[in-house]
C-alpha positions in Angstrom: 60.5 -29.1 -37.1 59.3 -29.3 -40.7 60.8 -32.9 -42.5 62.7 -31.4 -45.5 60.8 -32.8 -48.3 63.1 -31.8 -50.9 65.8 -34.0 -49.3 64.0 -36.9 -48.9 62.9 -36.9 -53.0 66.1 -36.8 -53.7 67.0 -39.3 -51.6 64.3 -41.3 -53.1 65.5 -40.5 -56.6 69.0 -41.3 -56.0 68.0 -44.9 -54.4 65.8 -45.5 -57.9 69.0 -44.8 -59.7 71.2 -47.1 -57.6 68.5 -49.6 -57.7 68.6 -50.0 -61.6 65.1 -48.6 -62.1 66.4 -46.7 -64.8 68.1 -49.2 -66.9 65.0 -49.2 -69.4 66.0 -51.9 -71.8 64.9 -50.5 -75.3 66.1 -51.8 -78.9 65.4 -48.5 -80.4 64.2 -45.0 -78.7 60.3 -44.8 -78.8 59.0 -42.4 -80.6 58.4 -39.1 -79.4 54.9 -36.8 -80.1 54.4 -35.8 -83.3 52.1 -33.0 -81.6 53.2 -30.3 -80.5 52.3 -29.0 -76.7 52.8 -25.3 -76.7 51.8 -24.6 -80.1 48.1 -26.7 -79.1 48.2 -24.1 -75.3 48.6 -20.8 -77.9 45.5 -22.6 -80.5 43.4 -24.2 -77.8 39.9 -22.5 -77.4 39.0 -24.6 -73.9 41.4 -25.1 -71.1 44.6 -26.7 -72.0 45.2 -30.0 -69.8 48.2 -31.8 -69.1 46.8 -34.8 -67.0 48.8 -36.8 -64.7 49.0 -41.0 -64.2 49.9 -41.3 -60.6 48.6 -43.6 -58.3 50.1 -42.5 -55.0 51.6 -39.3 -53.3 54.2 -38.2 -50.7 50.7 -35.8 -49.7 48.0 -38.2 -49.9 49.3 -41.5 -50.1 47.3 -43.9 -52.1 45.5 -42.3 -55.0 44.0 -45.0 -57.3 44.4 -48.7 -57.0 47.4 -49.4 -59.3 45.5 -50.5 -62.7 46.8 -50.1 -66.1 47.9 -47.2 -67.1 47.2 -47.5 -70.8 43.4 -47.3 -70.1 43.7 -44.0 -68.0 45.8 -42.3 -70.3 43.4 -43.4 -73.6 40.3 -41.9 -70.9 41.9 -39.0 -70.3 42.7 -37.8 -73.9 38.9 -39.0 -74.8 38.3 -36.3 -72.3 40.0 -33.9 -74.0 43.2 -33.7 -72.6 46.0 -32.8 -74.5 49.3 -34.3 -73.1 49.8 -36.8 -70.4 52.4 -36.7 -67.5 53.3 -40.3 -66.1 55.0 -40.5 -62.7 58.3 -42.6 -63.3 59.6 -42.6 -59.7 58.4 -45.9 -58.2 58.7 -44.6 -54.4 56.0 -42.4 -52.4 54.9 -42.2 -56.6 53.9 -45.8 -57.2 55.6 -45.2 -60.8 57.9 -46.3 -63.2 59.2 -45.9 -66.6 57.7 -49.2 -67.8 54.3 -47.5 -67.4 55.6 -44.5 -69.0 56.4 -46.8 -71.5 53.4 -48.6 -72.3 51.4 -45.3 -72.5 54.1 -44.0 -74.9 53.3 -47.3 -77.1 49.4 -46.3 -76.9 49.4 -42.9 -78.0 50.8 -39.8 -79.8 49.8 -36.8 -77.3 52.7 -35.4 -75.8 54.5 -36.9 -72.5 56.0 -35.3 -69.5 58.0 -37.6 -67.7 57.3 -36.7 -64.2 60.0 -37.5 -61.7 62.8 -35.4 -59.4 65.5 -35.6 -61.9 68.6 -35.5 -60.4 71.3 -37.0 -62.5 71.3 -37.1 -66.0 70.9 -40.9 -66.0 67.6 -40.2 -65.5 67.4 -38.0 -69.1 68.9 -40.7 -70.7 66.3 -42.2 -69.7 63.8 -39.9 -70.8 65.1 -39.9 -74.4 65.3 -43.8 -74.5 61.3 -44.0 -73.6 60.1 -41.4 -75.5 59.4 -38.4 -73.4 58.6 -35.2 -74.9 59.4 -33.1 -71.8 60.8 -33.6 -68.5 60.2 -31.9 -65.4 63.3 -30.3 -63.5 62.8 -28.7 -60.0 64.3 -24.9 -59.8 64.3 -25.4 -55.9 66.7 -28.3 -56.1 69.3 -25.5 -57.6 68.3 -22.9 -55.6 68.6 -24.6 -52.3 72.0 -26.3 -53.3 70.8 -30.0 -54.1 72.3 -29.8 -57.5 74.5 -27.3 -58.9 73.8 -26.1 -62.5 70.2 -25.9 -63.8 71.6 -24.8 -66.7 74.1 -27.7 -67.5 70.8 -29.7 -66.8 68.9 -28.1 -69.3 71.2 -27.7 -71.8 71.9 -31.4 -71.9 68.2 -32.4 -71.9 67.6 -30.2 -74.8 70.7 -32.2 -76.2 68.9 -35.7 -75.8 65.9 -33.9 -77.5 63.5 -33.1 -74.5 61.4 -29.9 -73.5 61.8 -29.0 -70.2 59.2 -28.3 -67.8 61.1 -26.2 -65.0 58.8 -25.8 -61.8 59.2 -23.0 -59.3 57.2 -22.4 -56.2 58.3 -18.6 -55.1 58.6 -15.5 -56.9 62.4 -15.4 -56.3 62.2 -19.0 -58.2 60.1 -17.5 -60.6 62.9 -14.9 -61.6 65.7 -17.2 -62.1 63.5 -19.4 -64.1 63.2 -17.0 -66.2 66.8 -16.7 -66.9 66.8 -19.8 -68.2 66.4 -21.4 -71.6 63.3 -23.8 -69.9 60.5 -24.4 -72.7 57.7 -23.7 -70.3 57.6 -22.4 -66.8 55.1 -24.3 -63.9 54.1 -22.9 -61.0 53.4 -25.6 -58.1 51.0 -24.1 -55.8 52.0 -26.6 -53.1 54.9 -26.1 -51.2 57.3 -28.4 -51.0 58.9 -27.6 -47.5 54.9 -27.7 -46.2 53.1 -29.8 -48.8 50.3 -27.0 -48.6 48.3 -25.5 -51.0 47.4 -22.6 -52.2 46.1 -21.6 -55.8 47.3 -17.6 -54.4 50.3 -18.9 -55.1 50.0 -18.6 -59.5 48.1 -15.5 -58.9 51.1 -13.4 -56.4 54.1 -15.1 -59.1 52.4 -13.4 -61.8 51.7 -10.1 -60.5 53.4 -7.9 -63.1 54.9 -10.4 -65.4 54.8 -9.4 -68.5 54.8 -13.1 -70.9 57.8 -14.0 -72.3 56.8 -17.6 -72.2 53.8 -20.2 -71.3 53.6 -20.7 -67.9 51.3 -23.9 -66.7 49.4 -24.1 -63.3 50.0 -27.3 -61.4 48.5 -29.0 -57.8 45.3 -28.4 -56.2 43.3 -28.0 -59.1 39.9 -29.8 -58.7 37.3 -27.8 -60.2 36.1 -25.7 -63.6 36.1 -22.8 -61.2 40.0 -22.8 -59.8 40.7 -23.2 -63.8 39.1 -20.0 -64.6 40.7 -18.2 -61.9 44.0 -19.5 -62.6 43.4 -18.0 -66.4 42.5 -14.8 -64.7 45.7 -14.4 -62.8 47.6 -15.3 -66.2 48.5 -19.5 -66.5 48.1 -20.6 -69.9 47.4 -24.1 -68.6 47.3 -26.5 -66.2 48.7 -30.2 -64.3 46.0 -31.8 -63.0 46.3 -35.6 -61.2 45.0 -36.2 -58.1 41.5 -35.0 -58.2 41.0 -36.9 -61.6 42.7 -39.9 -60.5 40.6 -39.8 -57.6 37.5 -39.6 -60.2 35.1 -42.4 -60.5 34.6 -41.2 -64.5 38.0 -40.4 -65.5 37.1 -39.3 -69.0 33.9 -37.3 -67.9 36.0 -35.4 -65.1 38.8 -34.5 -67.7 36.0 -33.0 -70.0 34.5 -30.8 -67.7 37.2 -29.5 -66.8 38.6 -28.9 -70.4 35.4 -26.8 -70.9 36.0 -24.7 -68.1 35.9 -21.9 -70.8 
């Protein structure tokens, strides 16, 4: 029998938020990007990239060797990336919102703060560190771990956040839609599994006709799976692993950007 890895990120996210690892103390809100991410994915001639600061995985385990965050970040947008995502969840993740922190002190690209939101503690969060979009989970409504996606949304829009909402099936992909999200991912691994499978942007897609951005995320290593992805209709793309995993961030992050 398959673990259910939804439940246990929850459960990992819940024991953050009774553990105080949200209580960010902050005098005044950091300042958010004064860029903004979807208007740079409809002006961009190369591949758009939102690169992501994690250091471990519930799939992999240990990425990188946990080492400051600031550096990776200023490589990554030398690179040519255009917005950052910074794991905040400190289990399986290695994260936390002091990193997300720091980086938000060191530049202006945009940030995703990447964790399983579950309560809106964790948006308060968001809004106290200076996140310009957060990442909610469609599955986590759909299977019945929380009730009301858009309750969620509609109070992270309140605290002044984008929101990322991430689907991994086509059934996902339709009630996304019906939602006031800012920009739709598609996570080619599947969370039940933790397999991957780049098919998995290019069967969502089949027939859609845009309505909004839709970004490509896990399993993307190579210039090649980026141009493929663009064929089958993403607009960009989360990339971590395979560029945490790089000896030369900045150089991996460029040839990827010029993918086309």
């Amino acid at each position: 029998m398959i673990e259910n890895i939804l439940k246990k990120l929850v459960n990992n996210s819940q024991s953050a938020i009774d553990n105080g690892v949200y209580e960010v103390n902050v005098n005044v809100n950091a300042n958010k990007s004064t860029m903004d991410f979807l208007q740079m994915i409809k002006s961009n001639i190369h591949a758009t990239l939102l690169t992501e600061i994690k250091f471990s995985s519930p799939s992999m385990g240990k990425i990188r060797t946990i080492s400051d965050p600031v550096s990776i970040a200023r490589q990554m947008i030398a690179g040519g990336s255009k917005a950052l995502s910074v794991l905040t969840q400190p289990y399986l993740f290695n994260g936390s919102p002091e990193y997300f922190l720091q980086v938000r002190q060191a530049v202006d690209v945009p940030l995703l703060m990447k964790d399983v939101m579950i309560d809106k503690v964790q948006i308060n969060t968001a809004q106290k560190i200076g996140a310009d979009y957060i990442l909610i989970i469609q599955s986590l409504f759909d299977q019945g771990f929380l009730k009301d996606v858009d309750e969620f949304i509609e109070y992270g829009h309140k605290k002044g956040l984008k929101i990322l909402l991430e689907v991994h099936t086509k059934q996902e992909f339709q009630n996304a839609l019906k939602t006031g999200a800012d920009l739709i991912g598609i996570n080619n691994r599947n969370l039940d599994t933790m397999e991957i499978d780049l098919k998995t942007t290019e069967i969502i897609l089949r027939e859609y006709k845009k309505t909004r951005p839709i970004l490509s995320e896990s399993g993307i290593e190579t210039p090649e799976d980026i141009q493929y992805l663009k064929r089958c209709g993403a607009d960009a793309f989360l990339i971590g692993s395979s560029i945490m995993r790089s000896d030369n961030i900045e150089e991996h992050v460029r040839k990827l950007v010029n993918a086309y």
